[in-house]
N, CA, C and O atoms as a DFTB+ gen file, in Angstrom:
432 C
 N C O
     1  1      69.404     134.312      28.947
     2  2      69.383     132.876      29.110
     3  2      67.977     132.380      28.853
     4  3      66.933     132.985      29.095
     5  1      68.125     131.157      28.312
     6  2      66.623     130.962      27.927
     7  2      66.442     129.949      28.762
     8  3      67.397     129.410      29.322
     9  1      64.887     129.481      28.987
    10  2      64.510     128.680      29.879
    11  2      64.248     126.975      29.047
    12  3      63.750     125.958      29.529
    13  1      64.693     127.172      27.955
    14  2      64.392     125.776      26.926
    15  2      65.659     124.648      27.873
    16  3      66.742     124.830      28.429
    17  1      64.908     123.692      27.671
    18  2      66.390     122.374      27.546
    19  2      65.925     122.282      29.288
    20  3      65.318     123.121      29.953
    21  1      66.456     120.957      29.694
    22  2      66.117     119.997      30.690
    23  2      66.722     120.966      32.523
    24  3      66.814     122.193      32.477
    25  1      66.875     120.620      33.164
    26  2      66.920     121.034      34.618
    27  2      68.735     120.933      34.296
    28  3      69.429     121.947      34.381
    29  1      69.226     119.800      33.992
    30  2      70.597     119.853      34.292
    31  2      71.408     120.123      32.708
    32  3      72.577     119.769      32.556
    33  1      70.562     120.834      31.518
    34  2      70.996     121.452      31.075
    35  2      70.973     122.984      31.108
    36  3      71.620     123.632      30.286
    37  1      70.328     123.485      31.930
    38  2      70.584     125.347      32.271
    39  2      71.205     125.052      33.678
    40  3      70.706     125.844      34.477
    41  1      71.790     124.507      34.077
    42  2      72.568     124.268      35.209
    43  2      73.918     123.384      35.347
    44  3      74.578     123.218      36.373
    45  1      74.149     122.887      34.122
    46  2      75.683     122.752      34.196
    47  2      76.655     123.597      34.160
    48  3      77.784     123.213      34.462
    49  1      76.442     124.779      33.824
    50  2      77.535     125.744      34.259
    51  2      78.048     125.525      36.023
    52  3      79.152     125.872      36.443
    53  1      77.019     124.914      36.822
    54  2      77.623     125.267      38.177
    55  2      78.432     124.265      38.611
    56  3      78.953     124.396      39.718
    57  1      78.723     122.918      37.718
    58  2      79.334     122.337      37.392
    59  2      81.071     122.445      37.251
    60  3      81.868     121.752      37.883
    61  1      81.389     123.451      36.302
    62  2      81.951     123.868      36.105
    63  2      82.819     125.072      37.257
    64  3      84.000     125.188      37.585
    65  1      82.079     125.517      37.472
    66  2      81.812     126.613      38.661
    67  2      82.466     126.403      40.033
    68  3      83.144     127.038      40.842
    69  1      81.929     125.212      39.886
    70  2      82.374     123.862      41.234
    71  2      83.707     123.644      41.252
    72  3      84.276     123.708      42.341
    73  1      84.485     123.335      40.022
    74  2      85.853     122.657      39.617
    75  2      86.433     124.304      39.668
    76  3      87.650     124.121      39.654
    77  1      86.184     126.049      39.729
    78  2      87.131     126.724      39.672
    79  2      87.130     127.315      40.766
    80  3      87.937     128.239      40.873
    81  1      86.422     127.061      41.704
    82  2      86.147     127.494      43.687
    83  2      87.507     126.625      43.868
    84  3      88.435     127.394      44.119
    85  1      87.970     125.112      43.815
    86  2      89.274     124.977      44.916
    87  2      90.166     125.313      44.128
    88  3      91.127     125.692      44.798
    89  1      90.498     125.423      42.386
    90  2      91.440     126.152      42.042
    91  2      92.231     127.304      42.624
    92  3      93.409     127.601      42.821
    93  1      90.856     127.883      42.832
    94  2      91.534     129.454      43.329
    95  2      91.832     129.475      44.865
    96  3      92.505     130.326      45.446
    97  1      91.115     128.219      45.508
    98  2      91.415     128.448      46.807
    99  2      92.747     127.944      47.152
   100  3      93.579     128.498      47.870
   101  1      92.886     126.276      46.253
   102  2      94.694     125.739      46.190
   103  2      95.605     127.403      45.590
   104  3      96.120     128.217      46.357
   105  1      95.576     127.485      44.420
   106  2      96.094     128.441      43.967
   107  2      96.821     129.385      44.892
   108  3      98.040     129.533      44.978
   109  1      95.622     130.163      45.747
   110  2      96.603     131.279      46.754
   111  2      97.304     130.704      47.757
   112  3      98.256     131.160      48.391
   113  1      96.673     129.514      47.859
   114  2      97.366     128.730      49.325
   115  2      98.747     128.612      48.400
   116  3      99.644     129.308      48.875
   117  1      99.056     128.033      47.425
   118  2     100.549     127.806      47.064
   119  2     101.468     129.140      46.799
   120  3     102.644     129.348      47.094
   121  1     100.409     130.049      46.069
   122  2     101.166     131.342      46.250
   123  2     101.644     131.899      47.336
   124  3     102.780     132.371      47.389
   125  1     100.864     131.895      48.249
   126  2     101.134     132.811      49.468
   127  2     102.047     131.796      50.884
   128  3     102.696     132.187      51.854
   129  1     101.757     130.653      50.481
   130  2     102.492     130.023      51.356
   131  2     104.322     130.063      51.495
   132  3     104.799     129.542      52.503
   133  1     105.217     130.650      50.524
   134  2     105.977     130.830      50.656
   135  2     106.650     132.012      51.403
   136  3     107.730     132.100      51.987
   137  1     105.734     132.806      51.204
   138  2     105.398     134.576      52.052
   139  2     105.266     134.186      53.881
   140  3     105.953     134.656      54.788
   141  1     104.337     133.356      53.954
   142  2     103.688     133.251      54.920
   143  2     104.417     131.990      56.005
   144  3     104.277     132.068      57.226
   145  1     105.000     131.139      55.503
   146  2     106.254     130.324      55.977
   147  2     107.650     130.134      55.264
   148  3     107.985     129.095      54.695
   149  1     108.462     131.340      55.376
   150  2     109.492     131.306      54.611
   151  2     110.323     129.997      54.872
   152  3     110.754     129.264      53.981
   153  1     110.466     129.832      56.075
   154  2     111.209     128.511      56.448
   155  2     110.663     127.349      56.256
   156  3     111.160     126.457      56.945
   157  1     109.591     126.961      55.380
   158  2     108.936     125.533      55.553
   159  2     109.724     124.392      54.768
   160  3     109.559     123.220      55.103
   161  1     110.721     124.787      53.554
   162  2     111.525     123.904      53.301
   163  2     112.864     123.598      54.142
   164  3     113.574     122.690      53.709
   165  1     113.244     124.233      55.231
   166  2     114.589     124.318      55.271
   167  2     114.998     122.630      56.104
   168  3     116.050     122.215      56.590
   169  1     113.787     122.075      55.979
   170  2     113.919     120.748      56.778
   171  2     114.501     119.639      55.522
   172  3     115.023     118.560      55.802
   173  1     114.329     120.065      54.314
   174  2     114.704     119.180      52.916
   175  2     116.236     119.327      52.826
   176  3     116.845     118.262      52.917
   177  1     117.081     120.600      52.643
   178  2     118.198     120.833      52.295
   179  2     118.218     121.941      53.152
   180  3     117.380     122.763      53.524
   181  1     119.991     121.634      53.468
   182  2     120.633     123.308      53.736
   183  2     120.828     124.404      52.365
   184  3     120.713     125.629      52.380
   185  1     121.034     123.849      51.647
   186  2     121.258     124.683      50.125
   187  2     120.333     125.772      50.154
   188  3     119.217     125.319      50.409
   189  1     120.316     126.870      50.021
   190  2     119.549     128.426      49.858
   191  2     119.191     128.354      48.466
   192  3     118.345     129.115      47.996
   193  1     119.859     127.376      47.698
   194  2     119.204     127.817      46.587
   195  2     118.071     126.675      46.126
   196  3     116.904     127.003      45.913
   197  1     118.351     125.860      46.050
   198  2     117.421     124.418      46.377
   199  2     115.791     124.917      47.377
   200  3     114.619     124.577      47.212
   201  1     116.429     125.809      48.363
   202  2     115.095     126.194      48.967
   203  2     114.253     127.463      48.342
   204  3     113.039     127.557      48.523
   205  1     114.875     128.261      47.721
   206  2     114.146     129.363      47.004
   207  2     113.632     128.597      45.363
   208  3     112.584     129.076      44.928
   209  1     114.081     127.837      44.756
   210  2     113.695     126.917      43.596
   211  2     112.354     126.133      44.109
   212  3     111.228     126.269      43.629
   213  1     112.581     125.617      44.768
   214  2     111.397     124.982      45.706
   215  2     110.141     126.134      45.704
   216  3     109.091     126.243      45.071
   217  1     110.892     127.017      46.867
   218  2     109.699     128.189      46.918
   219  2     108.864     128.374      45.839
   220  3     107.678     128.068      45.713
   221  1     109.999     129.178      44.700
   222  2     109.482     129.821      43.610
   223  2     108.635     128.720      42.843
   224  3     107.496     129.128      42.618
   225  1     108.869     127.502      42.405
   226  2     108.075     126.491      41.994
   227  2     106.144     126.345      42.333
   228  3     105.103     126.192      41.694
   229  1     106.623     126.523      43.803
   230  2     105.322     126.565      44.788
   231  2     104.577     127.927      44.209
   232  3     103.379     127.853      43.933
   233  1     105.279     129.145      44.030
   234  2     104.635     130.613      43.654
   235  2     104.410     130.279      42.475
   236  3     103.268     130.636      42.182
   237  1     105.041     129.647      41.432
   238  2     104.499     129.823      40.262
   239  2     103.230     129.016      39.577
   240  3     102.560     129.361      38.603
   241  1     103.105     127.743      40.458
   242  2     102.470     126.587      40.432
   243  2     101.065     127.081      41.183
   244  3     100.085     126.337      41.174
   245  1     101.034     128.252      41.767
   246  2      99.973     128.563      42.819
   247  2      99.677     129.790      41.686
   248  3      98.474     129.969      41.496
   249  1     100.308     130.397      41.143
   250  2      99.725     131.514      40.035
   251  2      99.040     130.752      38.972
   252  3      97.966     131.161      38.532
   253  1      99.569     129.712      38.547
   254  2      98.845     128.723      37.484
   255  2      97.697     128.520      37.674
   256  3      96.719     128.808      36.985
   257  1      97.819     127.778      39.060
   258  2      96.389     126.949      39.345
   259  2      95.235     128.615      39.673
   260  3      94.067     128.733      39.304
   261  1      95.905     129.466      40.296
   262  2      95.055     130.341      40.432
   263  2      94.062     131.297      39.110
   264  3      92.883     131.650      39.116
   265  1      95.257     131.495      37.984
   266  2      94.801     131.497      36.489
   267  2      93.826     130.768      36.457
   268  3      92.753     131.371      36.475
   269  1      93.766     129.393      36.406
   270  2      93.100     128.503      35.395
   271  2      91.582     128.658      36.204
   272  3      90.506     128.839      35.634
   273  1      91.836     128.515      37.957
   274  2      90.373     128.770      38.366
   275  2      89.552     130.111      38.116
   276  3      88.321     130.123      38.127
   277  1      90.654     131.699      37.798
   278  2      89.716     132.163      37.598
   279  2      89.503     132.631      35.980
   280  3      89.314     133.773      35.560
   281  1      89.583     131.564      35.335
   282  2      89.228     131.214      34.088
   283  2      88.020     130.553      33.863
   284  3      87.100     130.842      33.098
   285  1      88.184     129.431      34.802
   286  2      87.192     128.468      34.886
   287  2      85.399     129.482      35.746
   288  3      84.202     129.263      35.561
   289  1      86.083     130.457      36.573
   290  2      84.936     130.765      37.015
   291  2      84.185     131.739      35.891
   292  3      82.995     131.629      35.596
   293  1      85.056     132.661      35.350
   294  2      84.223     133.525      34.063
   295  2      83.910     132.693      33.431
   296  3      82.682     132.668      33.514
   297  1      84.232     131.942      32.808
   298  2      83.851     130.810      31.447
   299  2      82.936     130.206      31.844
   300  3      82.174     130.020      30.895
   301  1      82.440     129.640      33.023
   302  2      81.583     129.136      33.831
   303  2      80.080     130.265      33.785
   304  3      78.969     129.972      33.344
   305  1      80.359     131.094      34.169
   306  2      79.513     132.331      34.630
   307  2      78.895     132.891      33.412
   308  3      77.665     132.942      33.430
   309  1      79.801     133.533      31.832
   310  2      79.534     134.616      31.058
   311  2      79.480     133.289      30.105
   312  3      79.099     133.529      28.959
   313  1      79.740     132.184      30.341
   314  2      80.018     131.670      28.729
   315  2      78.832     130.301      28.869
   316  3      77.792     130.276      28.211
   317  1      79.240     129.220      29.851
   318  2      78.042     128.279      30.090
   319  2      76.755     128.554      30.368
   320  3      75.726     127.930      30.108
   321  1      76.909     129.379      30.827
   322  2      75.543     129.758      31.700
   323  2      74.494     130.657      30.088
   324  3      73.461     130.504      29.436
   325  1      75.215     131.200      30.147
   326  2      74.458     132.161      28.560
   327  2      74.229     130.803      27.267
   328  3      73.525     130.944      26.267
   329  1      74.847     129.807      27.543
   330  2      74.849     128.570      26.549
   331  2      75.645     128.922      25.281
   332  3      75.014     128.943      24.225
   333  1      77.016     129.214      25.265
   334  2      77.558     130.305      24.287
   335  2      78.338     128.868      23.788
   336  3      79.012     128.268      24.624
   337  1      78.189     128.174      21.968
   338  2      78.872     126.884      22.012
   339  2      80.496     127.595      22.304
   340  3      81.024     127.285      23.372
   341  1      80.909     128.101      21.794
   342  2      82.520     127.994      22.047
   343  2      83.024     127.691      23.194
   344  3      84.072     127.054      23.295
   345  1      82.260     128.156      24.306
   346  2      82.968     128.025      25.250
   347  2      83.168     126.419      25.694
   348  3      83.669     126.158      26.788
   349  1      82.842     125.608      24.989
   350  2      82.896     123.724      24.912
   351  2      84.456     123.754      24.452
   352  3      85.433     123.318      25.061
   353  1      84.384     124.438      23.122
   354  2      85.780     124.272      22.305
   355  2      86.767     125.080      23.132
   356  3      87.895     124.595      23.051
   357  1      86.712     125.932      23.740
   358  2      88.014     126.275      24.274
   359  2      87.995     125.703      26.114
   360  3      89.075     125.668      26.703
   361  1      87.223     125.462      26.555
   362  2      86.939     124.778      27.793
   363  2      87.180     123.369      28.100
   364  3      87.366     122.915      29.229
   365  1      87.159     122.593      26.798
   366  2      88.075     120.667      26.771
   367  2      88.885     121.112      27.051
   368  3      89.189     121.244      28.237
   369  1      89.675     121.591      25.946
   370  2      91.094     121.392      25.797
   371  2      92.151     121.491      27.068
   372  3      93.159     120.814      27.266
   373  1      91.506     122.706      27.972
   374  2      92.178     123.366      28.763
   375  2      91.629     122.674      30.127
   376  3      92.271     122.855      31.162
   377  1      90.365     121.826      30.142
   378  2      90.532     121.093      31.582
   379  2      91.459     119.633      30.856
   380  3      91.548     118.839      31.793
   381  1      92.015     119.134      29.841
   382  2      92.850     117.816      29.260
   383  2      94.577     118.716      29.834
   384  3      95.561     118.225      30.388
   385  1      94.386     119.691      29.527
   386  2      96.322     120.084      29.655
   387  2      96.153     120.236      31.272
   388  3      96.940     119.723      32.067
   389  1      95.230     120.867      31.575
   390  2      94.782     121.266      33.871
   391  2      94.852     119.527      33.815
   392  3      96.056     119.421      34.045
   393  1      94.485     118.450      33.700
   394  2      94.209     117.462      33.904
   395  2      95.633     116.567      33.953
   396  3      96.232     116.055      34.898
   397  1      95.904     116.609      32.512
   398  2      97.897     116.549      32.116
   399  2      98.434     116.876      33.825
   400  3      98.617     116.113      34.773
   401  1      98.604     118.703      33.645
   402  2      99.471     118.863      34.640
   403  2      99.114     118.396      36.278
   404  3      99.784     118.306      37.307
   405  1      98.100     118.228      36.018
   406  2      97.681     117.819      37.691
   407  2      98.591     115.915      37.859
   408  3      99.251     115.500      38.812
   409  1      98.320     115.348      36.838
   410  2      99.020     113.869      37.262
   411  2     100.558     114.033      36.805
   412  3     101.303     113.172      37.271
   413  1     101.070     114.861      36.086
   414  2     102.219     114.735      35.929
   415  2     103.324     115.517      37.430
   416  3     104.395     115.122      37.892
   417  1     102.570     116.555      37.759
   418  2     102.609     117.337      39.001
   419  2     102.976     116.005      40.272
   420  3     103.846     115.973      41.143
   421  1     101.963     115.068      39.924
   422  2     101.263     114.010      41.207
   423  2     102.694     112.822      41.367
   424  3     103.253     112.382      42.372
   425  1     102.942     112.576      39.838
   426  2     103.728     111.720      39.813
   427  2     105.328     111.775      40.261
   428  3     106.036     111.023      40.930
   429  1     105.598     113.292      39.425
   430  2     107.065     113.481      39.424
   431  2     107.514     113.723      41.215
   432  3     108.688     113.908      41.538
């Protein structure tokens, strides 16, 4: 890493860094919360299957978010921090679709 370029340009990686710490912390909470309170839907529907769809939604939605944070933390770490350009080009795109699914998530 070189020491050229301003204070909050060799330090926006932690930036970044910042946005993949509650990923991973939401992430396991949605994963593991179905493990850890099997019964927390059964107040929505009696249906068993309605409640395991639910569940599994929650597990898969908690593996996602958990992916993307620890994406965000290597890419953060090996790729910003070293000042590597690609990691710009593959790092938009993918906080615009994380961004997508977070309001479409919010809305539906």
């Amino acid at each position: 890493m070189t020491e050229k370029g301003r204070w909050y340009e060799r330090h926006a990686w932690c930036v970044f860094f910042g946005f993949g710490v509650p990923f991973v912390v939401y992430g396991v909470y949605l994963f593991l919360l179905p493990h850890s309170q099997p019964n927390h839907w059964n107040w929505l529907t009696t249906d068993p299957q309605v409640v395991r769809y639910i569940a599994d939604h929650f597990q898969w939605s908690g593996a996602l978010a958990t992916g993307f944070g620890f994406f965000a933390l290597v890419t953060s770490v090996m790729a910003f921090r070293r000042a590597h350009i690609w990691a710009w080009y593959v790092f938009s795109p993918t906080l615009e679709v994380v961004a997508v699914y977070i309001v479409s998530a919010s809305v539906c």
